[in-house]
Backbone as a printed PyTorch tensor [residue, N CA C, xyz], in Angstrom:
tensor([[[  50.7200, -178.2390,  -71.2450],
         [  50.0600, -176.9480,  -71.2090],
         [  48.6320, -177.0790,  -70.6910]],

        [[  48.0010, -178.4940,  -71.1490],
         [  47.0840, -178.7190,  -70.3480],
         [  45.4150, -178.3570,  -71.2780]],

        [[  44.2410, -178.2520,  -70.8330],
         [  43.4070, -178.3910,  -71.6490],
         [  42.7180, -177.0640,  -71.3420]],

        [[  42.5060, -176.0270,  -72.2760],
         [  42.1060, -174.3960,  -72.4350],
         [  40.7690, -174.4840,  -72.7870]],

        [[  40.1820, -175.1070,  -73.3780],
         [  39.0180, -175.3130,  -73.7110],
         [  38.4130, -176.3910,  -74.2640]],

        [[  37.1540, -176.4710,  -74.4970],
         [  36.2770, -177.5500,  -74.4920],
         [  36.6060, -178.0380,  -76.1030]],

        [[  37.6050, -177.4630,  -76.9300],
         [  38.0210, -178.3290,  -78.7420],
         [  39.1300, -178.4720,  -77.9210]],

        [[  39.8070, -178.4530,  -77.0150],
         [  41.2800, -179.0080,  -76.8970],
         [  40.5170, -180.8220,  -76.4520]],

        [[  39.6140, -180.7310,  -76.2190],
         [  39.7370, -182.2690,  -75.5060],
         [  38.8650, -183.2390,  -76.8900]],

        [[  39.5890, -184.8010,  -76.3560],
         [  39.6720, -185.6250,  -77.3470],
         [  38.4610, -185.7480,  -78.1500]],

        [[  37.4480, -185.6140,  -77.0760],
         [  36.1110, -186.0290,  -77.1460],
         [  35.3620, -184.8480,  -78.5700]],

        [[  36.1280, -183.8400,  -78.1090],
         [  35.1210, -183.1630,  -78.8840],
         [  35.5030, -182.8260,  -80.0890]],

        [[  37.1330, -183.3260,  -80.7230],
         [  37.4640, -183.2480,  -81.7930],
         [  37.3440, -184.5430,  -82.3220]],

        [[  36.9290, -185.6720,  -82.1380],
         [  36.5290, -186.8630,  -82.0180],
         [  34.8720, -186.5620,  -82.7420]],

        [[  34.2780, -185.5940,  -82.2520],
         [  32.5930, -185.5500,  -82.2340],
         [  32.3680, -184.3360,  -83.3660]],

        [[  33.1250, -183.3580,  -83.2810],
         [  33.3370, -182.6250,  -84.6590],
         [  33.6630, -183.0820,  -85.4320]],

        [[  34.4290, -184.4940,  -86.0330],
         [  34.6810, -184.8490,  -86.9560],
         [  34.0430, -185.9850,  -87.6950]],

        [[  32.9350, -186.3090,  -85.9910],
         [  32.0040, -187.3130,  -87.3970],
         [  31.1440, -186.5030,  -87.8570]],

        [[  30.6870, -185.4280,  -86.9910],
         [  29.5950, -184.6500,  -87.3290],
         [  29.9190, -183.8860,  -88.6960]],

        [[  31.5100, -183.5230,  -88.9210],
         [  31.3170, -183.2440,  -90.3970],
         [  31.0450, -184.4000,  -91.5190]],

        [[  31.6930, -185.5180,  -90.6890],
         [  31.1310, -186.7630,  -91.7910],
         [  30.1970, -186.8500,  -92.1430]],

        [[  29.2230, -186.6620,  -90.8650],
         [  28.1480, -186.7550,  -90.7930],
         [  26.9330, -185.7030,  -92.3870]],

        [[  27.4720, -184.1900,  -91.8880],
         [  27.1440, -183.4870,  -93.1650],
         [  27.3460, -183.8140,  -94.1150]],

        [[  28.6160, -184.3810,  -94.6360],
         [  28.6260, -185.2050,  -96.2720],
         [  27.8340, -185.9320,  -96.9640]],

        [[  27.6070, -187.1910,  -95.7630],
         [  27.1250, -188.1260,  -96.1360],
         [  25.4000, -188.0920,  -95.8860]],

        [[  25.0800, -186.7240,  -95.5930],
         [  23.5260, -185.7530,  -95.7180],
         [  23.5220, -185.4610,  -97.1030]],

        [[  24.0280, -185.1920,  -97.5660],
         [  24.3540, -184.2140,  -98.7510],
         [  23.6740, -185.2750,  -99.8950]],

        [[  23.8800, -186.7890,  -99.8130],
         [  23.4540, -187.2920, -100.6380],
         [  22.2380, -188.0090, -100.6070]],

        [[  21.5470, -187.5530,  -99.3070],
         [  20.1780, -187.9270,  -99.0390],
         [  18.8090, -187.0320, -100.1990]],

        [[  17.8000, -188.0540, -100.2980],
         [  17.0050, -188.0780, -101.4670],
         [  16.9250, -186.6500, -100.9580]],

        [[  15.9950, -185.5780, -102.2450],
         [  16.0300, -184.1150, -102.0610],
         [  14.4420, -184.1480, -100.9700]],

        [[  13.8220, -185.1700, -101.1470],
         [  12.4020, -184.7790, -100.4310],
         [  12.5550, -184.9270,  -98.9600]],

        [[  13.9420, -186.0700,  -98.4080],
         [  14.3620, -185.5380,  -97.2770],
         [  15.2620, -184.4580,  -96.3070]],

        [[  14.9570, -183.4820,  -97.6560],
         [  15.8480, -182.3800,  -97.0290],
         [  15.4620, -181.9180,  -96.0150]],

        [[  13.9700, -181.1270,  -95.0510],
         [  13.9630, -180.4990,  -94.5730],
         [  13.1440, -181.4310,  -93.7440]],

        [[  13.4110, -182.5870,  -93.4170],
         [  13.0090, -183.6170,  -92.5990],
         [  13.8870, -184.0610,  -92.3160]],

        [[  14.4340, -185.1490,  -92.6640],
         [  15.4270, -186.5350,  -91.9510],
         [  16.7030, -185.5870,  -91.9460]],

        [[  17.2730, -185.4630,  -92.9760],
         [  18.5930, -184.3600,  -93.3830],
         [  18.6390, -183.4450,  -92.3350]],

        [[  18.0940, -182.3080,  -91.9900],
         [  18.4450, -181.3820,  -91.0060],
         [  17.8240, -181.7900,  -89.4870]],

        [[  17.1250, -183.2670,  -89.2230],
         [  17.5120, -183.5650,  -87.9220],
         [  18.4490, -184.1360,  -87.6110]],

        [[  18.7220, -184.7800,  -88.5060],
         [  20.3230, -185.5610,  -88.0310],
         [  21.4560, -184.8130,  -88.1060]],

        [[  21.3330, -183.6660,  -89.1540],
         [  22.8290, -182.5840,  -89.0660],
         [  22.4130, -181.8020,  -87.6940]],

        [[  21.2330, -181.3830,  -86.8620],
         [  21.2100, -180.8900,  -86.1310],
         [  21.6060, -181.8760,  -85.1570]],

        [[  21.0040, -182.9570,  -84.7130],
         [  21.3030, -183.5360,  -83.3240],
         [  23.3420, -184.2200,  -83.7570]],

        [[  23.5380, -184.2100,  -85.1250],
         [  24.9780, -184.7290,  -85.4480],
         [  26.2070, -183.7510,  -84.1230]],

        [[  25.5840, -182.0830,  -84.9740],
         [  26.2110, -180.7200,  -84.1390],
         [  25.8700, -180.5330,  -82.0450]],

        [[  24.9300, -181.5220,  -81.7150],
         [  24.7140, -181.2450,  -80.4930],
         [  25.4600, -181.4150,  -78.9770]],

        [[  26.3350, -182.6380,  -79.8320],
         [  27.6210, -183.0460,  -78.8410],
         [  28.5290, -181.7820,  -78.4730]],

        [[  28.8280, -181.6950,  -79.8410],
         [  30.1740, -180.2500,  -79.6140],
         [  29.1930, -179.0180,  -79.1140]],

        [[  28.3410, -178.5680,  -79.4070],
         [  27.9110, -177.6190,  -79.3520],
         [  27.1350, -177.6170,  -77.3300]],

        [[  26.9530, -179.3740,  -76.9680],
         [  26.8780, -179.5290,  -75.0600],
         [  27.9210, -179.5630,  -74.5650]],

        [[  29.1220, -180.2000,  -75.2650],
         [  30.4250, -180.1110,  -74.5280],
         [  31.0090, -178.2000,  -74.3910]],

        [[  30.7770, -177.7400,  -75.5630],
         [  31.2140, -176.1360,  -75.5040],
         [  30.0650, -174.9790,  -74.3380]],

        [[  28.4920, -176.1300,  -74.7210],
         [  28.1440, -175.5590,  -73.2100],
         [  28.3720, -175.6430,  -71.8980]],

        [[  28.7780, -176.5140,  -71.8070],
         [  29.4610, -177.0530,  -70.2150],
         [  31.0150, -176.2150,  -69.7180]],

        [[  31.3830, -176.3990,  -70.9000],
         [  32.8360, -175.7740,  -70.9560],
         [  32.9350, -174.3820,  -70.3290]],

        [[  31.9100, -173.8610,  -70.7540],
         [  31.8070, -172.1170,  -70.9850],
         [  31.3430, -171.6500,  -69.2800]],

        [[  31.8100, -170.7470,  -68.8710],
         [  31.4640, -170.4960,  -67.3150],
         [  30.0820, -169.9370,  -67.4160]],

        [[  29.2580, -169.9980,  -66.3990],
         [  27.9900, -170.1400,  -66.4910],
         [  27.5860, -167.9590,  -66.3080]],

        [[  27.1540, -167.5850,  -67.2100],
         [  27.2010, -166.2200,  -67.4030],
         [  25.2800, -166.0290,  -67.5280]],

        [[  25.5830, -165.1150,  -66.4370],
         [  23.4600, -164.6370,  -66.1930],
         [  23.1940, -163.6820,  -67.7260]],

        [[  22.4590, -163.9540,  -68.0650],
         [  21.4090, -162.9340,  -68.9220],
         [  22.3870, -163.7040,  -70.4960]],

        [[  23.0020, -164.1570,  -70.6640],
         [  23.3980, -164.5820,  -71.7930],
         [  23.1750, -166.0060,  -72.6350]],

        [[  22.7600, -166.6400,  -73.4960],
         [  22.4780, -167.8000,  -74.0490],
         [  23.8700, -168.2160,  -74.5470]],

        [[  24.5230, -169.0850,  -73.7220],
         [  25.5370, -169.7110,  -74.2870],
         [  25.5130, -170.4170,  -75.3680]],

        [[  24.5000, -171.4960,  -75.6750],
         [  24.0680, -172.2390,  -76.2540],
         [  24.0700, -171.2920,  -77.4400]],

        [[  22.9870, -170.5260,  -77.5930],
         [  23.2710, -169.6740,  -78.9760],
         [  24.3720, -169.2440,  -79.6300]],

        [[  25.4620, -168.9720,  -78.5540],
         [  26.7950, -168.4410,  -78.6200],
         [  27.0140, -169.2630,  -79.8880]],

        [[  27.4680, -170.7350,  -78.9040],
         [  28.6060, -171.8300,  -79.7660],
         [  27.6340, -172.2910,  -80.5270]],

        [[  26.2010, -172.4560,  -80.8580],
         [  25.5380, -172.5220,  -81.9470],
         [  26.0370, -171.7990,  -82.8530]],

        [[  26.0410, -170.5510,  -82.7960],
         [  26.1920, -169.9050,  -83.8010],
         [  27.9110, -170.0550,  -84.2620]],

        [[  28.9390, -169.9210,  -83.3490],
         [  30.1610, -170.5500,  -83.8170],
         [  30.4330, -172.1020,  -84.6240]],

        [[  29.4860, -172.7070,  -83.9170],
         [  29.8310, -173.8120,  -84.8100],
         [  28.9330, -173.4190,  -86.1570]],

        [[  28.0340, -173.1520,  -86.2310],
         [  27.1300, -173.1420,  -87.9830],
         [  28.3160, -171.8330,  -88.6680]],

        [[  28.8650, -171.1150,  -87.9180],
         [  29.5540, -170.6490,  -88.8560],
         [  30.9330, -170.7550,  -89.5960]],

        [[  31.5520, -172.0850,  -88.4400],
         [  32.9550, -172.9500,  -88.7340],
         [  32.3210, -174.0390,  -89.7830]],

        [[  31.3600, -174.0650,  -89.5580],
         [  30.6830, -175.3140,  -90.6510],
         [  30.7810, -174.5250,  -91.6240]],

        [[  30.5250, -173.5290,  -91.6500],
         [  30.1670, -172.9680,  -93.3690],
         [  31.2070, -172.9190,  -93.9290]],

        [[  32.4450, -172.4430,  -93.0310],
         [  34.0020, -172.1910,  -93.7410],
         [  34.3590, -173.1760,  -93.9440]],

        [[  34.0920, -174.6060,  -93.8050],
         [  34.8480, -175.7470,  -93.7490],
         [  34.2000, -176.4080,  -95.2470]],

        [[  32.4650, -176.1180,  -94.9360],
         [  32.2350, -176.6280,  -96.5620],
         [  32.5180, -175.6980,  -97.8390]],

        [[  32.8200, -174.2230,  -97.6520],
         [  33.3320, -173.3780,  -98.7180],
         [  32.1530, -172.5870,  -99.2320]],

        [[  31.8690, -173.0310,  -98.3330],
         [  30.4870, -171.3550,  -98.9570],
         [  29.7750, -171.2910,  -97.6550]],

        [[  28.6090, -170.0480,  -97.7340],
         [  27.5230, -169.2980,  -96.7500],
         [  26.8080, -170.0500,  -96.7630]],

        [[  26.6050, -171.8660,  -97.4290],
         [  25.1600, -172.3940,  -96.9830],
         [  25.5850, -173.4800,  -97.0650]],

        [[  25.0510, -174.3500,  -96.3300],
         [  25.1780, -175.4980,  -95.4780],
         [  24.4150, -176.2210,  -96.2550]],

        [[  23.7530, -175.7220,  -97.7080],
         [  23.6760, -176.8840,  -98.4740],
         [  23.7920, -177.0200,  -99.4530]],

        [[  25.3450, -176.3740,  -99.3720],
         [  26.1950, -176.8320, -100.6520],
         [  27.1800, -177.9830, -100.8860]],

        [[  26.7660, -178.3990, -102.0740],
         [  27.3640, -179.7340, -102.4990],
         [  29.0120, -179.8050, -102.6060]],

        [[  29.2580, -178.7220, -102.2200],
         [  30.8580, -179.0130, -102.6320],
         [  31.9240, -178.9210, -101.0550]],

        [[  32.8870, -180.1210, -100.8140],
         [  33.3910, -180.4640,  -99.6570],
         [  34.7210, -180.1990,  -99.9680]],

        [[  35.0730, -178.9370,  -99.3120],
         [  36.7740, -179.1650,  -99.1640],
         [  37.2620, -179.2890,  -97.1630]],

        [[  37.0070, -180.4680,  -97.0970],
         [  36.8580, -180.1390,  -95.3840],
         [  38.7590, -180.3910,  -94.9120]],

        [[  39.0850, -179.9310,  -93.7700],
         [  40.1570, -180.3450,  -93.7230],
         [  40.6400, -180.8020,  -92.0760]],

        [[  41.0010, -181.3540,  -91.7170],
         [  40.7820, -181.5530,  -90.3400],
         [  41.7630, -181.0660,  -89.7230]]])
């Protein structure tokens, strides 16, 4: 059938799935590196999938793609950890 978009290919379900590792194993970083070390590494963790889904996407004037699948991915993240905030301690992830 062939490859429809930029999560059909290996790479980027490969890169979504450390990057959720990646969030877990944030989760147990000291609390004073929360809004330092913790949310640069969950941010640059999300940047793969979120350049591969920019590349993917046909190049459209006046629109921020980037914001697009930003915002799709922070909001597949949220459903995957089980609540509206991304820094909650509780993981039901499922691949």
């Amino acid at each position: 059938m062939g490859v429809q978009s930029a999560k059909d290919l290996i790479v980027y379900q490969k890169a979504y799935k450390l990057a959720m590792h990646i969030f877990d194993i944030s989760k147990k970083f000291p609390d004073e590196e929360r809004y330092a070390l913790t949310s640069q590494i969950r941010r640059s963790s999300r940047s793969v999938c979120l350049n591969l889904r920019e590349a993917w996407l046909p190049a459209r004037r006046g629109v921020n793609v980037l914001c697009i699948c930003n915002r799709e991915y922070q909001n597949k993240t949220k459903k995957r950890v089980g609540t509206g905030s991304l820094s909650s301690q509780s993981s039901n992830h499922k691949p």
